[in-house]
C-alpha positions as CSV (number, residue, x, y, z in Angstrom):
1,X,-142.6,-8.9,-197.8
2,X,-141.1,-11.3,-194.8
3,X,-141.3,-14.8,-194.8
4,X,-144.2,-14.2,-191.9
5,X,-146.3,-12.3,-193.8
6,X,-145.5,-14.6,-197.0
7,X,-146.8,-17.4,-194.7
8,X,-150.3,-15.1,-193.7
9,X,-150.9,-14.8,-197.2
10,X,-150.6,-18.2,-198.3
11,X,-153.0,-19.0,-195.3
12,X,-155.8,-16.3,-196.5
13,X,-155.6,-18.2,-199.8
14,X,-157.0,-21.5,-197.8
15,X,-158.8,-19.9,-195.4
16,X,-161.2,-17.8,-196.9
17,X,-162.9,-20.0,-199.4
18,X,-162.6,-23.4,-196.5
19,X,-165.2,-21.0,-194.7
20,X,-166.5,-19.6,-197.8
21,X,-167.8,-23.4,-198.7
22,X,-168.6,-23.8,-194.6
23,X,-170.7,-21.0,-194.2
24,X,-173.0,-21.8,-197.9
25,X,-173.5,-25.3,-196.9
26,X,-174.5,-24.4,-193.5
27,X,-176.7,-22.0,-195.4
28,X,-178.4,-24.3,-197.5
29,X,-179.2,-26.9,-195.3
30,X,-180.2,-24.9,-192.7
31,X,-183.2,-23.4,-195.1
32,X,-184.1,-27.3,-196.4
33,X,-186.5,-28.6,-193.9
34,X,-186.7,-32.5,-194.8
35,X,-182.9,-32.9,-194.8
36,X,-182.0,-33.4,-191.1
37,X,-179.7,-35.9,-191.4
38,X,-177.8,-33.6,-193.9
39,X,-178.1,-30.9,-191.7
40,X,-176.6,-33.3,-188.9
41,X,-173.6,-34.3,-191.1
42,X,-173.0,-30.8,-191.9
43,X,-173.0,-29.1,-188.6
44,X,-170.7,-32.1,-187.2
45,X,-168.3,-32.5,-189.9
46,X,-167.8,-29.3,-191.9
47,X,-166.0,-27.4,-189.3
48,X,-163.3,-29.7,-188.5
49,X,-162.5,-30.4,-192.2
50,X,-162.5,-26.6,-192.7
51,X,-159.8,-26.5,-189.4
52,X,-158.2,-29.9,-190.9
53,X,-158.0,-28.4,-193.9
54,X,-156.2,-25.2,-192.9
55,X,-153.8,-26.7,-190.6
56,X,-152.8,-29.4,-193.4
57,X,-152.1,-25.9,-195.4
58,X,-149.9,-24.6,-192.6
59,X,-148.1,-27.5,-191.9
60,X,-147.2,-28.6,-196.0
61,X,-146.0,-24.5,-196.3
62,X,-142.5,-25.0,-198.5
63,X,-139.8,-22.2,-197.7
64,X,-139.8,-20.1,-200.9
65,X,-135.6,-20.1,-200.9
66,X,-135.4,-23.6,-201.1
67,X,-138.3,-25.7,-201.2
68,X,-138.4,-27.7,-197.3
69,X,-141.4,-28.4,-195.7
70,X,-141.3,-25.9,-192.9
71,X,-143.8,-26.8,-190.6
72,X,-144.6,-23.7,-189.6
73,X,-147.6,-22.6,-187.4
74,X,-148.0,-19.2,-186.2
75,X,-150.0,-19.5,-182.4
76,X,-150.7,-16.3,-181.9
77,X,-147.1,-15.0,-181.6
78,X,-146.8,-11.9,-184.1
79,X,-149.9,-10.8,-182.3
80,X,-148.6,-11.2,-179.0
81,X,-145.6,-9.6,-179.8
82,X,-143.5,-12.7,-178.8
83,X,-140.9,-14.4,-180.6
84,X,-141.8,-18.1,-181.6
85,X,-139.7,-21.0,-179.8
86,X,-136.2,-22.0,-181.0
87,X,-136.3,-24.1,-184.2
88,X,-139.8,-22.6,-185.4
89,X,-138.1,-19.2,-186.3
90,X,-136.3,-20.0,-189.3
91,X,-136.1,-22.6,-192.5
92,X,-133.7,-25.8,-191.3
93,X,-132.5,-26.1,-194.6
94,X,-131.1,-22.2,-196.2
95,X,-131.7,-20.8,-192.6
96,X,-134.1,-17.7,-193.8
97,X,-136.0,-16.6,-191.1
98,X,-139.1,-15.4,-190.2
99,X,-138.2,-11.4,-190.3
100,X,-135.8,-11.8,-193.1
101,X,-137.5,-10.0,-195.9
102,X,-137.9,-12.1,-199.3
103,X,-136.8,-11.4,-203.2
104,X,-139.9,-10.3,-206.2
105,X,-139.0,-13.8,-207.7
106,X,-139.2,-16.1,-204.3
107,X,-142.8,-14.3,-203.2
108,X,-144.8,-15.5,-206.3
């Protein structure tokens, strides 16, 4: 497993139950008729904390190797096919980049 795909994972992990939570309170409130001001609060500030909250993941991501921040956020570019801009490619600290495949121990 590459450091990318070790980055993708750890992204899932947040991601999936941020919208899991989303999605049932949108649920809920949408089926409660007397709650609109609930049902206000919830369409207006659910999605951004889910998109807060998954961005704050991204950005706190710690290099397995070494433990830095590594302030990593992948915009599209292993989709695209292009390589990210100089500096976001690898950790500042040990230097293990993005391609560089990681150890049993550092993936856990």
């Amino acid at each position: 497993m590459t450091l990318r795909d070790y980055l993708a994972r750890r992204g899932l992990r947040v991601l999936v139950p941020a919208i899991v939570v989303a999605m049932t309170a949108w649920v809920l409130v949408g089926h409660v008729p007397s709650l609109t001001r609930w049902e206000f609060a919830v369409h207006t500030v659910v999605p951004p904390l889910v998109i807060l909250t998954v961005l704050l993941a991204h950005i706190s991501a710690r290099c397995p190797r070494c433990g830095s921040r590594l302030n990593y956020i992948d915009f599209g570019s292993r989709k695209w096919g292009t390589e990210p801009r100089i500096g976001l490619d690898r950790c500042t600290q040990c230097g293990l980049h993005l391609k560089e495949e990681l150890r049993d121990s550092e993936c856990s």
